[in-house]
Backbone bond lengths (Angstrom), bond angles and torsions (degrees), N, CA, C in turn:
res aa  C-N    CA-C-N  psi(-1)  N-CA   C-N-CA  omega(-1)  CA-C   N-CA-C  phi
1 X - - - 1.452 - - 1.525 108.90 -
2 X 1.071 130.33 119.81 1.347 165.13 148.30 1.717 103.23 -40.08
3 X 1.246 123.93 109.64 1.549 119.79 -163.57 1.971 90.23 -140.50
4 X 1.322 110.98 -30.88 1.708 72.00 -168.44 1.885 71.01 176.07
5 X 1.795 105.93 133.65 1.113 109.86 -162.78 1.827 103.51 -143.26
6 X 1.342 110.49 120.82 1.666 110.46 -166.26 1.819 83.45 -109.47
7 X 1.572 106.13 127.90 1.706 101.25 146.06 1.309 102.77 -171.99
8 X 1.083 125.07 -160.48 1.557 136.44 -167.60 1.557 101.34 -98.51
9 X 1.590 107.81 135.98 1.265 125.95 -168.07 1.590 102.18 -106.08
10 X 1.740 101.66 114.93 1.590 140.35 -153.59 1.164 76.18 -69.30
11 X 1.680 92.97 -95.83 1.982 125.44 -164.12 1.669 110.37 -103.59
12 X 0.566 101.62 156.75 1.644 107.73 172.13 1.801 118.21 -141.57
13 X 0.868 149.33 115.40 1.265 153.99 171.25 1.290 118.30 -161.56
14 X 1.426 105.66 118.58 1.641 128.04 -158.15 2.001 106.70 -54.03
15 X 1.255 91.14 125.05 1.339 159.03 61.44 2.014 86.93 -148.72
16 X 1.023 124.56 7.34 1.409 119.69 -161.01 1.837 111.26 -103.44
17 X 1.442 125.88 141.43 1.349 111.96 -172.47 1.957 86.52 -150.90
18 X 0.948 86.40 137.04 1.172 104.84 166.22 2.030 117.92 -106.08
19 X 1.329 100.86 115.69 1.366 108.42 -167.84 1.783 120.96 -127.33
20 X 1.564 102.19 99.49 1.737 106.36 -176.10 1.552 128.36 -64.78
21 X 0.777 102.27 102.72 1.714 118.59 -173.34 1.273 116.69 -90.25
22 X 1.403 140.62 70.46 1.391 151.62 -140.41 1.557 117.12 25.89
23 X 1.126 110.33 54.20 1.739 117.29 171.70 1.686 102.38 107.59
24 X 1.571 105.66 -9.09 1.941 92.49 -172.74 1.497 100.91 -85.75
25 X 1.015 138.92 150.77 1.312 134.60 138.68 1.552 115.96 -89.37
26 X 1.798 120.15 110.66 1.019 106.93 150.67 1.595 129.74 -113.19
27 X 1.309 115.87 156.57 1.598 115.74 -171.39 1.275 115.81 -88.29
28 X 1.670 126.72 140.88 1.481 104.51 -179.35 1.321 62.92 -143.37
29 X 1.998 75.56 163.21 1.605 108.09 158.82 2.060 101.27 -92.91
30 X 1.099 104.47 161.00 1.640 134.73 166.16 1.225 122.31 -119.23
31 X 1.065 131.88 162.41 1.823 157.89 166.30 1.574 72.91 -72.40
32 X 1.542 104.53 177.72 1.526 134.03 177.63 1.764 100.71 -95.16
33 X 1.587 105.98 -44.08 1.300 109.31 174.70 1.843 122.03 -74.99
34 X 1.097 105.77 -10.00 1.547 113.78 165.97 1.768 117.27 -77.44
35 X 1.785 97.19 -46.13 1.327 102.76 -164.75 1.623 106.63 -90.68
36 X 1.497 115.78 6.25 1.062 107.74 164.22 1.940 117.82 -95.60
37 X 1.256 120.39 -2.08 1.500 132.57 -178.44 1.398 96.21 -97.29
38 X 1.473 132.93 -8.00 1.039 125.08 -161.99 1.611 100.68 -85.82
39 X 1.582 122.81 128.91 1.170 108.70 175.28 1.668 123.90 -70.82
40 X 1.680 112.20 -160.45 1.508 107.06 -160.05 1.521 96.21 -112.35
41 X 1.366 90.64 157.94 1.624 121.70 -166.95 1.405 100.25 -30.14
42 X 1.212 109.89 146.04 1.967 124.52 172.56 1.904 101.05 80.98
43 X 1.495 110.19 -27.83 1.752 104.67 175.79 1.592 121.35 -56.49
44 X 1.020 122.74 156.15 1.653 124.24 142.85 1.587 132.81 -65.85
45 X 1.871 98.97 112.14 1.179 98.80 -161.82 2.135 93.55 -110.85
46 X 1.240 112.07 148.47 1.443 113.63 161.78 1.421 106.47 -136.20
47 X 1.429 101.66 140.16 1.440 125.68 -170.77 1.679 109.36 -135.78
48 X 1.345 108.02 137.80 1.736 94.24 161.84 1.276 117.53 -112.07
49 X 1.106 131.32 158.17 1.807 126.17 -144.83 1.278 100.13 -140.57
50 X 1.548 114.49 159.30 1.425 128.57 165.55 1.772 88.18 -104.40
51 X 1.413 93.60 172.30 1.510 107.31 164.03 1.370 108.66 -171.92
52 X 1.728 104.56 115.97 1.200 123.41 -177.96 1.682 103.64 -106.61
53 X 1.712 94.28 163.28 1.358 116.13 -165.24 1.721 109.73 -124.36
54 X 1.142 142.21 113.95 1.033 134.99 -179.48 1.719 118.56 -107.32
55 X 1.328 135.01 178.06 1.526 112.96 145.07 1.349 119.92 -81.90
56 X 1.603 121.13 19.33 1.348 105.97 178.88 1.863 108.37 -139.47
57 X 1.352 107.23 13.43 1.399 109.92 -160.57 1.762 95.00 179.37
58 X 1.597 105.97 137.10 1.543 118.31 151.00 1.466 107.83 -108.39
59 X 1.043 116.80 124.74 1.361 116.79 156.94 1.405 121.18 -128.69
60 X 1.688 100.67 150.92 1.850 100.83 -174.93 1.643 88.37 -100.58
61 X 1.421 111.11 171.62 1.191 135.61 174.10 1.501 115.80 -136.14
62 X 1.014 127.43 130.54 1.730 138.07 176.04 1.344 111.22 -116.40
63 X 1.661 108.29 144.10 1.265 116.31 179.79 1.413 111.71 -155.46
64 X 1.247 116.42 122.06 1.900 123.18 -162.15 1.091 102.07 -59.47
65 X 1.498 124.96 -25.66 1.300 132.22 -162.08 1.541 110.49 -118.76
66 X 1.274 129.42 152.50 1.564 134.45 -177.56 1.075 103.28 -92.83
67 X 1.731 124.76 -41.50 1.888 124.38 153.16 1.021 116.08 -6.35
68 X 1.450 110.13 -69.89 1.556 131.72 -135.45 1.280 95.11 -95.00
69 X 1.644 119.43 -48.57 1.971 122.27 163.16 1.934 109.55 -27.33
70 X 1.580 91.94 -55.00 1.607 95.63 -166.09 1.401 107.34 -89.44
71 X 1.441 129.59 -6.53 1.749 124.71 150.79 1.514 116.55 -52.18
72 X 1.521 107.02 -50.81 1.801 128.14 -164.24 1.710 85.58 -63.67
73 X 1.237 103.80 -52.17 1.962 102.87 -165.65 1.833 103.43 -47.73
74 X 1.421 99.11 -56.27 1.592 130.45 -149.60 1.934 78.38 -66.08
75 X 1.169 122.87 -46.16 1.357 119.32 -169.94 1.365 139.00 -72.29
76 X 1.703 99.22 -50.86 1.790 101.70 141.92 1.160 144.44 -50.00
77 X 1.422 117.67 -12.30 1.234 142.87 136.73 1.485 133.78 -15.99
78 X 1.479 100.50 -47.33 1.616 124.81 -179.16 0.857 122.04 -77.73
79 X 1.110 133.98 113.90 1.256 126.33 179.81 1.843 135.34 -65.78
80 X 1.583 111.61 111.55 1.362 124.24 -171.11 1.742 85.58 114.56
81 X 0.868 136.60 9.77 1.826 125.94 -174.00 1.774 86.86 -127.15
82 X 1.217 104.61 115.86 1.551 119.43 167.17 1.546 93.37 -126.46
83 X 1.959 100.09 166.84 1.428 122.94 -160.82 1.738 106.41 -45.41
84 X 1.475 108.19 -36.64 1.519 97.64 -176.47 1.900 123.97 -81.49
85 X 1.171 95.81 1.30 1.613 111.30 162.77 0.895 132.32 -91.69
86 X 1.635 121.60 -40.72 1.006 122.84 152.93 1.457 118.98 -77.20
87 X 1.251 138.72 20.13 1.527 134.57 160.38 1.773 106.99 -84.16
88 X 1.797 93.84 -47.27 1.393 98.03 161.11 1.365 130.84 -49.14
89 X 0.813 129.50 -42.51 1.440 147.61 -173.13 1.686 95.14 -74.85
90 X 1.453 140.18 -75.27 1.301 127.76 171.78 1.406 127.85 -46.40
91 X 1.576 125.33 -34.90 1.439 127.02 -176.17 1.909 87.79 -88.25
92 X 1.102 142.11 -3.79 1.560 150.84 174.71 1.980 102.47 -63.85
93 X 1.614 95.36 -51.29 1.391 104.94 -168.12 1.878 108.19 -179.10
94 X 1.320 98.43 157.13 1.338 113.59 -173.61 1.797 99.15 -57.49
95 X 1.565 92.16 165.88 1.387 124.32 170.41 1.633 104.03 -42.22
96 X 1.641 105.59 -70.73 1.273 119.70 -155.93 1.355 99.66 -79.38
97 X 1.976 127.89 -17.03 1.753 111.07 168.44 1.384 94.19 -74.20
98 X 0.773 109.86 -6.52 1.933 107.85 -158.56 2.175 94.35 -71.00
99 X 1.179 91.75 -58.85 1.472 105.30 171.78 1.155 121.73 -50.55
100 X 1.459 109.34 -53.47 1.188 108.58 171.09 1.766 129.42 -67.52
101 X 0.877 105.02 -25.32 1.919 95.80 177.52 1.685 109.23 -94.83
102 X 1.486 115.75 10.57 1.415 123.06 150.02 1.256 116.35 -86.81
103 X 1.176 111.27 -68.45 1.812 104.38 175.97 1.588 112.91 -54.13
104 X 1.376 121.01 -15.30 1.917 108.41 -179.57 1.702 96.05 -102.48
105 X 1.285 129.55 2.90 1.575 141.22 -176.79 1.600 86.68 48.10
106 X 1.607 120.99 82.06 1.303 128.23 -163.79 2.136 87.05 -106.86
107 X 1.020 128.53 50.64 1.811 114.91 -163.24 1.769 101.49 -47.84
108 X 1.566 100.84 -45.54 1.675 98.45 -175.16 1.493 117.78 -37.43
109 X 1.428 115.90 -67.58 1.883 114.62 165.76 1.378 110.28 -50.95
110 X 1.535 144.37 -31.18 1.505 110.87 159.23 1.445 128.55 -75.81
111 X 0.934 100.68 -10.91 2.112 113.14 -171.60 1.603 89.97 -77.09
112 X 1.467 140.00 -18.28 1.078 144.70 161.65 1.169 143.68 -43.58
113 X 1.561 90.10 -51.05 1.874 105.27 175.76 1.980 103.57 -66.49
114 X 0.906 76.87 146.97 1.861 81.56 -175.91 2.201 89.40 -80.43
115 X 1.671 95.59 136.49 1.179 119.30 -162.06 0.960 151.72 74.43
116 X 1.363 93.78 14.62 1.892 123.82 176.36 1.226 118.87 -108.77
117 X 1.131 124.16 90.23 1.603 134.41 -179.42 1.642 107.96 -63.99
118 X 1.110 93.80 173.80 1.633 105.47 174.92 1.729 122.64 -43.62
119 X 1.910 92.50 -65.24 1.271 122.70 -171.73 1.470 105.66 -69.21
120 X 1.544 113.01 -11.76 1.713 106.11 -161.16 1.856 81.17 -97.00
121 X 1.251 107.77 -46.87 1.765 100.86 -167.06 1.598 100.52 -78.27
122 X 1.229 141.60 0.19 1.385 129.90 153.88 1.256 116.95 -69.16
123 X 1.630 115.22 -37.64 1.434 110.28 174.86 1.605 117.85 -76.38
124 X 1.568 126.66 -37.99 1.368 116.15 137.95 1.121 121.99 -9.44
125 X 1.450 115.62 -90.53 1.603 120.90 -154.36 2.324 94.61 -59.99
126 X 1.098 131.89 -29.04 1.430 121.11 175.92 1.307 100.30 -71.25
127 X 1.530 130.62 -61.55 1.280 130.48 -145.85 1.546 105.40 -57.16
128 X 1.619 107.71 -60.72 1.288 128.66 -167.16 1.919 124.33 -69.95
129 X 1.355 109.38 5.10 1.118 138.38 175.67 1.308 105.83 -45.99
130 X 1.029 110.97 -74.23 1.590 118.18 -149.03 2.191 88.74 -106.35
131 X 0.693 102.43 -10.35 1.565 98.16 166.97 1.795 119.39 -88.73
132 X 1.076 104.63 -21.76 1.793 103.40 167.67 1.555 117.09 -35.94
133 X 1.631 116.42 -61.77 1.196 104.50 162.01 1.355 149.30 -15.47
134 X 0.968 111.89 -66.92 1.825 132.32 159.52 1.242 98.02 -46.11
135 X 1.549 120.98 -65.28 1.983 102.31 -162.08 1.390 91.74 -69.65
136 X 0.949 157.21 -30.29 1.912 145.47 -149.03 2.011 85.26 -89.54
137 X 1.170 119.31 -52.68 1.224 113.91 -173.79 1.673 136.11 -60.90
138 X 2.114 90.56 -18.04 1.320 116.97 -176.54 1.735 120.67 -41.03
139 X 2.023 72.55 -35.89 2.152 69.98 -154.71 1.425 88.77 -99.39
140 X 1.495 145.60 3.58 1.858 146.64 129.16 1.253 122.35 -19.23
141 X 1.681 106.35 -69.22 1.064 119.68 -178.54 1.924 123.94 -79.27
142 X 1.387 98.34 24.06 1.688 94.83 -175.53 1.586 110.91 -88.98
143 X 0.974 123.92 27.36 1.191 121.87 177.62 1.276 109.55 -146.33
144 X 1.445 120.44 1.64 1.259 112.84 -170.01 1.715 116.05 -107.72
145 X 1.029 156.33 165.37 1.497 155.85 -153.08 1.627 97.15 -70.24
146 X 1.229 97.25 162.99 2.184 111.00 176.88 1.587 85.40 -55.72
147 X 1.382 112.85 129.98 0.954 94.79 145.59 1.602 122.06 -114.98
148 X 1.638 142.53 -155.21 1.404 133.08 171.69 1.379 115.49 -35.74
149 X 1.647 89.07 -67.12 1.795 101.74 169.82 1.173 123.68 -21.39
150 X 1.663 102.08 -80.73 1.064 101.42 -163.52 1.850 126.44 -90.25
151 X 1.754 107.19 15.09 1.768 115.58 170.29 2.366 96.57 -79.99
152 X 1.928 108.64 -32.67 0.977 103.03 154.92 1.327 147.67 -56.61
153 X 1.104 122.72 -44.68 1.229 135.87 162.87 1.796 121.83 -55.46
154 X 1.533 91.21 -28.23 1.706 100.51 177.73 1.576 112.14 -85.50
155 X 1.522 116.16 -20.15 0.906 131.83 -151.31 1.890 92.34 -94.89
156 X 1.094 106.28 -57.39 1.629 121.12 174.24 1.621 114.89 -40.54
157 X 1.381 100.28 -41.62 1.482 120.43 -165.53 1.498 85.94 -74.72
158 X 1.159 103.46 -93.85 1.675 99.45 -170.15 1.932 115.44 -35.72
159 X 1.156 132.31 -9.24 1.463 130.69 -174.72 1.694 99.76 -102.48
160 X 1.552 115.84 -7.57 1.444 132.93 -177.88 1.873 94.25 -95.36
161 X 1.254 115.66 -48.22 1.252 120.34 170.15 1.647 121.70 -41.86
162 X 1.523 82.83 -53.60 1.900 82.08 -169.97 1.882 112.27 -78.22
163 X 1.576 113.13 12.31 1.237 107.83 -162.88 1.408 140.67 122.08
164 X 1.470 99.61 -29.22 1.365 124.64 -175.12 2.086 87.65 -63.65
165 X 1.217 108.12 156.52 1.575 130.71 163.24 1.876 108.07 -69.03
166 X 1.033 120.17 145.64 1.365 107.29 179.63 1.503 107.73 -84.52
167 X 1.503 127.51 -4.99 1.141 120.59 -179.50 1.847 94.35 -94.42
168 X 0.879 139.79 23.66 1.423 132.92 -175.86 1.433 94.78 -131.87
169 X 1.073 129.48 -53.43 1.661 145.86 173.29 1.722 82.86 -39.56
170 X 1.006 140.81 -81.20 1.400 130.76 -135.10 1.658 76.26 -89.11
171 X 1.098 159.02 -2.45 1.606 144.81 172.48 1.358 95.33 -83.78
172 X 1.336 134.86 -34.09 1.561 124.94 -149.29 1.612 84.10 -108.98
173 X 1.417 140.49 1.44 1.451 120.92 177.76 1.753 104.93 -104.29
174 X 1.699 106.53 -19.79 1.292 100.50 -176.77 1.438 118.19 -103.46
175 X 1.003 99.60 41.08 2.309 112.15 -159.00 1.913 74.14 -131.76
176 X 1.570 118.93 -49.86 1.656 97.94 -165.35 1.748 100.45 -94.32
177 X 1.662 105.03 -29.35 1.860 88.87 -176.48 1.898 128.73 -21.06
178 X 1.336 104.56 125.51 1.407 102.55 169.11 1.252 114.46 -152.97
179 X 1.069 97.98 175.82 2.186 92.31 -167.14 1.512 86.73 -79.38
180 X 1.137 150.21 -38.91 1.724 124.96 -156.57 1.506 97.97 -85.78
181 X 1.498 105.55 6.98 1.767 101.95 -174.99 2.151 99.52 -86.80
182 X 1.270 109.27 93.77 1.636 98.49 165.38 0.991 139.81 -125.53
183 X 1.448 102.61 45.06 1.792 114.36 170.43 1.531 98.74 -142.78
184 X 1.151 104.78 139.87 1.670 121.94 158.30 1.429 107.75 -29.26
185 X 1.051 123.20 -72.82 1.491 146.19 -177.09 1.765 104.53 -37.47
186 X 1.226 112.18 -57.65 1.330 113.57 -172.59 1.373 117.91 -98.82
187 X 1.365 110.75 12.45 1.781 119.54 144.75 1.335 102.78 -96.02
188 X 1.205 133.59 -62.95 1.761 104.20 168.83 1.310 130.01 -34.01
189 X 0.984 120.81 -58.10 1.353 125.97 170.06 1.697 124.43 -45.17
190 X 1.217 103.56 -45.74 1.630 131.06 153.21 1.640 106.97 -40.54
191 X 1.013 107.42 -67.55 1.887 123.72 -158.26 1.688 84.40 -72.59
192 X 1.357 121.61 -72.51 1.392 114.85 -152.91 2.173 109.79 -57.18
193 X 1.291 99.41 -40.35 1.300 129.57 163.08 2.049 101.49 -33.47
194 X 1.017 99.22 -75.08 1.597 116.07 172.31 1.689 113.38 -35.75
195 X 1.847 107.80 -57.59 1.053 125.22 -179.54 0.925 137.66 -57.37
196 X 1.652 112.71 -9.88 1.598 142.17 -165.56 1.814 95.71 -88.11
């Protein structure tokens, strides 16, 4: 798992950056608002990333912000919203408008972003309700120890990695969660274990 990646920024061209990490080049996509904080070619850039797995494509994802990491998570989540909607949706508008036209049930500013239908930003504004919390708390908790949350959230990600659906990934982490469970690692192991 791919969690958070510092190196010198190759190429850059929106939404795509190419970033050298002691001789690797890997490619990510960005938000518009990521890839514009991103400094210029030959600098040191750090990003923390999702990385999804498909049968037809790997792609990494970068995000300047750990917010905006746990919006992209919280968003693929939704059902009919995959990684390239929700990229739309972040390079659309910040974290904190993002919050904001959920808590004011604002649909007009999501019907905005190009690829957001009516029916897709109604299910937004329900789904993402009660999950705001977590992203506002994201960038709080960056310094502070794993906590449940977030060995879950790591745990989901990587079971989203190997294939799993993200709506099944978060079923198979909250069927094994338990308090003697305290590593990422050994709720996967747990969940996939379960899944057998």
């Amino acid at each position: 798992m791919i969690g958070r990646l510092k190196g010198i920024v190759i190429d850059k061209q929106a939404p795509d950056l190419l970033l050298d990490v002691n001789g690797v080049g890997y490619e990510l996509l960005l938000p518009l608002n990521t890839f514009f904080d991103i400094p210029e070619i030959g600098e040191t850039a750090t990003l923390h990333t999702h990385f999804v797995v498909r049968e037809d494509a790997q792609q990494l994802f970068g995000f300047s912000q750990l917010e905006e990491r746990a919006l992209f998570r919280h968003l693929i989540r939704v059902n009919g919203v995959g990684p390239k909607m929700a990229l739309a949706i972040l390079s659309g508008m910040s974290t904190d408008q993002f919050v904001r036209c959920v808590r004011s049930d604002d649909l007009a500013a999501l019907v905005k972003v190009p690829g957001v239908g009516k029916k897709t930003a109604e299910r937004l504004l329900i789904e993402m309700r009660d999950k705001l919390d977590t992203v506002a708390a994201q960038g709080v908790e960056d310094n502070l120890p794993a906590t449940t949350k977030d060995i879950n959230a790591e745990a989901e990600s990587a079971l989203t990695a190997l294939g799993y659906r993200p709506q099944d990934a978060a079923k198979m982490v909250n069927r094994v969660a338990a308090d003697n469970i305290s590593t990422a690692e050994q709720l996967i192991r747990a969940a996939l274990k379960a899944a057998l």
